[in-house]
C-alpha positions in Angstrom: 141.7 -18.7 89.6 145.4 -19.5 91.7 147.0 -18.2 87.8 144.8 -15.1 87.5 145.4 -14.0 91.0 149.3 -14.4 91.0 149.2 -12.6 87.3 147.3 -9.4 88.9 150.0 -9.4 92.0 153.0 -9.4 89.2 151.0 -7.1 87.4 150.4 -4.3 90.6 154.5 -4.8 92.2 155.5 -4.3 88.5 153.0 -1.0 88.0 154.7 0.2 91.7 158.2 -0.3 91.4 158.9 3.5 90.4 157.8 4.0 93.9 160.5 2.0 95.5 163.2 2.9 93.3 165.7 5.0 95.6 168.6 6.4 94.1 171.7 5.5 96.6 174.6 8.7 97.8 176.6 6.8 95.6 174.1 7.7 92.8 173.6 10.7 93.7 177.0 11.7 93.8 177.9 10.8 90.3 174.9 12.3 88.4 176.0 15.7 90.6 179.8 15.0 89.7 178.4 14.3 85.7 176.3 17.0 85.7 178.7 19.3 86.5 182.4 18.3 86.1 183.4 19.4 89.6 184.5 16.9 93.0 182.4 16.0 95.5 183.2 17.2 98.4 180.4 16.3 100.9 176.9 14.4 100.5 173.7 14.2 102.9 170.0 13.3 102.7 167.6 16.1 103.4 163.8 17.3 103.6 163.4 19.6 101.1 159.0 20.4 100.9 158.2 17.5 102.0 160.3 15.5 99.7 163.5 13.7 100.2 166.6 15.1 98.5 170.4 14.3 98.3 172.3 18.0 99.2 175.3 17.4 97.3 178.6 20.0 97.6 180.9 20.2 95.2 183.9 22.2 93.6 183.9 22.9 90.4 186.4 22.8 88.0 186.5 26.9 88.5 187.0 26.7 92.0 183.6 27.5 92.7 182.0 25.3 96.0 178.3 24.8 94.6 175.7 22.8 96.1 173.2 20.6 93.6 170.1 18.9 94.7 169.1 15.3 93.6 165.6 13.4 94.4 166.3 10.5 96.1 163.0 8.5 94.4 163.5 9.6 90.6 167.2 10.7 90.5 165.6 14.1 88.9 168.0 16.8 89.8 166.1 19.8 91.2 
């Protein structure tokens, strides 16, 4: 019973651990500087519907300031 109880705890924290994965500024940073090619010139956490979003600024390699929006649970960029 102590084996088939400690298999259905692994079993529920593995089926939840999308749920805690939080992508870092760091993160987010890079995927916005890959994504785009540009520098990163500023990065902050924000509410965007409810949802919380990285606001990363950039310049691109145009010259262009452009600002590109990351989740900060699925690394998704909006």
């Amino acid at each position: 019973m102590k084996l088939l109880t400690t298999l259905i705890t692994a079993l529920m924290l593995a089926l939840s651990l999308p749920a805690w994965a939080d992508v870092s500024r760091d993160d987010a940073a890079a995927m916005a500087q890959q994504a785009t090619g540009g520098r990163v010139l500023a990065v902050e956490q924000v509410q965007r519907e409810g949802q919380t979003v990285w606001r990363v600024k950039l310049l691109t390699p145009k010259g262009e300031v452009i600002v590109v929006l990351i989740d900060a649970a699925s690394g998704r960029r909006l």
